[in-house]
N, C-alpha and C positions, 0 to 999 in steps of 0.2 A: 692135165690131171692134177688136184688139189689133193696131195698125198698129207697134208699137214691136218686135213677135215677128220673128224673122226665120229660117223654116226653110231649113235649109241639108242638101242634099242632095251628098256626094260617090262622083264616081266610079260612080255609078248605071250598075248594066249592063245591066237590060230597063225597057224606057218604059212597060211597063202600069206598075212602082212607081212613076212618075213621077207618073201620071196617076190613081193609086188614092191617093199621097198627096196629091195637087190637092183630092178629092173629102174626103177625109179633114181637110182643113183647112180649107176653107168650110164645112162643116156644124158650124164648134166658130168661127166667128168669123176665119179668120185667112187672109192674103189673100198676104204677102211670102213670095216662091219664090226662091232662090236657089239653082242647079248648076252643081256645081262639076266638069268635064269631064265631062257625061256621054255614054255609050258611044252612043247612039241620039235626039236630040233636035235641033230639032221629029219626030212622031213621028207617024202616023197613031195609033197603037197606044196611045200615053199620051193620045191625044185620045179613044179610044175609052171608056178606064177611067176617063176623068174625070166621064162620066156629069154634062153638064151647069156642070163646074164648066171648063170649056174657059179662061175668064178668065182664071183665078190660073195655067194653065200660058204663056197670050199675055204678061201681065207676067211671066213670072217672069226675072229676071237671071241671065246663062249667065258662068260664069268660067272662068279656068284653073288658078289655084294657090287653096285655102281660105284664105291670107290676105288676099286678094281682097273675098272674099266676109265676112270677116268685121271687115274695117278700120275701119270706122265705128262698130263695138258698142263698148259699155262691158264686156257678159260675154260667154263665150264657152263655152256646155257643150257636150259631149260626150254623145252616147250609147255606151254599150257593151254586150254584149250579154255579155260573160264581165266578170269579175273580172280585172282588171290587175293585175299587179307593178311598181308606177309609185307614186313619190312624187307624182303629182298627186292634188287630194282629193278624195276622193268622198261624193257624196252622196246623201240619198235622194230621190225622186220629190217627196216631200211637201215637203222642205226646199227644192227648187229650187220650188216652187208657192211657198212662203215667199217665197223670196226673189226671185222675178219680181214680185211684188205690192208689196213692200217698194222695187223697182227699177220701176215701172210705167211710169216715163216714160222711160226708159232705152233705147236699141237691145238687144234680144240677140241672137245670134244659136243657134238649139238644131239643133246638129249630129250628121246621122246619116252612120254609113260607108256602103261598099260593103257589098251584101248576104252577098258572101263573106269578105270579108278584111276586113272592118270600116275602123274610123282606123288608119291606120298610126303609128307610134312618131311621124313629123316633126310628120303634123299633128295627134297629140296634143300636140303642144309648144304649139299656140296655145290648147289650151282651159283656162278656170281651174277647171274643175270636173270629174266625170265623173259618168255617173249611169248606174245600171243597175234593168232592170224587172225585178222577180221574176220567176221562170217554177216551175213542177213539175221536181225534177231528173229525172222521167222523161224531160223531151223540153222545149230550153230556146229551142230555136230559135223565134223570132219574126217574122214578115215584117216589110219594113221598113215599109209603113204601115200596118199595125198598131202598130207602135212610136210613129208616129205619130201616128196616133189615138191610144191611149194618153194621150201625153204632152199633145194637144191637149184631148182632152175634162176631164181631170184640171185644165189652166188653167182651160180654160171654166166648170167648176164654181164655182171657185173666184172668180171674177169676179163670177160672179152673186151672191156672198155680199158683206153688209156691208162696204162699201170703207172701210177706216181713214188714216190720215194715211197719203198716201207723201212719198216722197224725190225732189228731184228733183236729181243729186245731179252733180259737178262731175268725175265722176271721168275718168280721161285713157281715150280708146279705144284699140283693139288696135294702131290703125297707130301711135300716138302710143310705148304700150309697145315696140314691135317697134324704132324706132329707137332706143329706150333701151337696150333688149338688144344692138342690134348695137355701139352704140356700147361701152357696157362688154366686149363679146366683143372688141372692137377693139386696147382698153387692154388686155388680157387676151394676147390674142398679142403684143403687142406688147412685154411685158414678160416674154415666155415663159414666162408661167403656164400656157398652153394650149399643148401639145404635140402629135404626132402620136400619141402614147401616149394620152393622156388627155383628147383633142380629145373623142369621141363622148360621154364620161360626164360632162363638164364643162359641154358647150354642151347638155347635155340636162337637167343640173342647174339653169345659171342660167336657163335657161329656165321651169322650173319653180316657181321659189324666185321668179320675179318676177310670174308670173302667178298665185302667193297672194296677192300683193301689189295690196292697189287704190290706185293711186296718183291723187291730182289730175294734172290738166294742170298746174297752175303745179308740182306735187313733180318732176315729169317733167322739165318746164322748165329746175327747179332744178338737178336733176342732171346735166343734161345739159348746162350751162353748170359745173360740177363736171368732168365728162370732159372739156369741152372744154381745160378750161385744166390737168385732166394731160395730156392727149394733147402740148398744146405743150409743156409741162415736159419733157415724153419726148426730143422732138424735138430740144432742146437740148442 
């Protein structure tokens, strides 16, 4: 059981994927549910497709915003189903199996969109990674638990093999990050780097440029006692 996974479902608009990926994630080991607004939940319907795995839908934790759901992780990946034009990095399937094993005692969270419209640009801003499953360019579309499974059983595999040294490792979580970002976006407008002009490209850049970044809690700390004392500098 991979209790450190933490599937994240956003924006969900019919409760069978709900409950198709409930059933989809107990048969690979993996138990933490997290939805984030979804359109139909609790749900006669996702209790239907769970087919048995009705548990994992009774825990699973309901939010409103994905950083909610994702403030506790050390990582934070993405699934995407096309190819972005986004400075965030992407990687492959196999490399994030890497590096879940190499993070094994770690929170992550492994985030899927809405079936239609996927992650949107904001809350791609939380994720440090992106990943996308190969398909046939005949026909690319994928259910979302199928993506799911997927990505579940590909862990699962991988578990069962020879477990090597992990890490257990000190790095700062998403909420810890997220106050670092607004703190720097703070000093940022405040010295009218950040304008109305260049407000969306900027706050989507350090966004970005910080979730490559794995920082410790104490780096975090560090910096953030650094803002604090320009922020007062400012003031004066």
């Amino acid at each position: 059981m991979s209790s450190n996974i933490n599937i994240v479902l956003v924006k969900t608009s019919h409760p069978g994927n709900i409950g198709s990926t409930a059933r989809a994630m107990k048969t690979m080991g993996l138990r933490n549910l997290t939805l984030v607004s979804p359109k139909n939940f609790p749900s006669d319907v996702a209790n239907a497709k769970a087919v048995g795995c009705i548990d994992v839908l009774q825990e699973a934790k309901v939010v409103t915003l994905l950083k909610d759901a994702v403030c506790t992780s050390k990582f934070a990946i993405g699934f995407s189903a096309r190819s972005r034009k986004s400075n965030i990095p992407s990687i492959s399937i196999s490399e994030l199996i890497n590096l879940l094993n190499e993070y094994n005692q770690d929170k992550v969270s492994i985030i899927f969109g809405n079936e239609q419209s996927g992650l949107s640009n904001e809350e791609l801003h939380l994720c440090n990674y992106l990943v996308s499953i190969p398909t046939d360019s005949a026909y690319t579309s994928l259910n979302l638990a199928s993506s799911v499974q997927i990505f579940a059983y590909e862990y699962f595999k991988s578990c069962n093999k020879v477990i090597t040294a992990s890490k257990k490792s000190d790095l700062s979580n998403h909420s810890s990050k997220l106050i670092l970002i607004d703190k720097f976006l703070d000093i940022m407008y405040r010295l009218n780097i950040i304008t109305p002009k260049n407000k969306k490209s900027l706050t989507q850049n350090i966004h970005i440029i910080f979730n490559k970044t794995n920082f410790t809690e104490n780096e975090v700390n560090l910096y953030l006692g650094i803002l604090s004392k320009i922020g007062k500098a400012i003031q004066k």
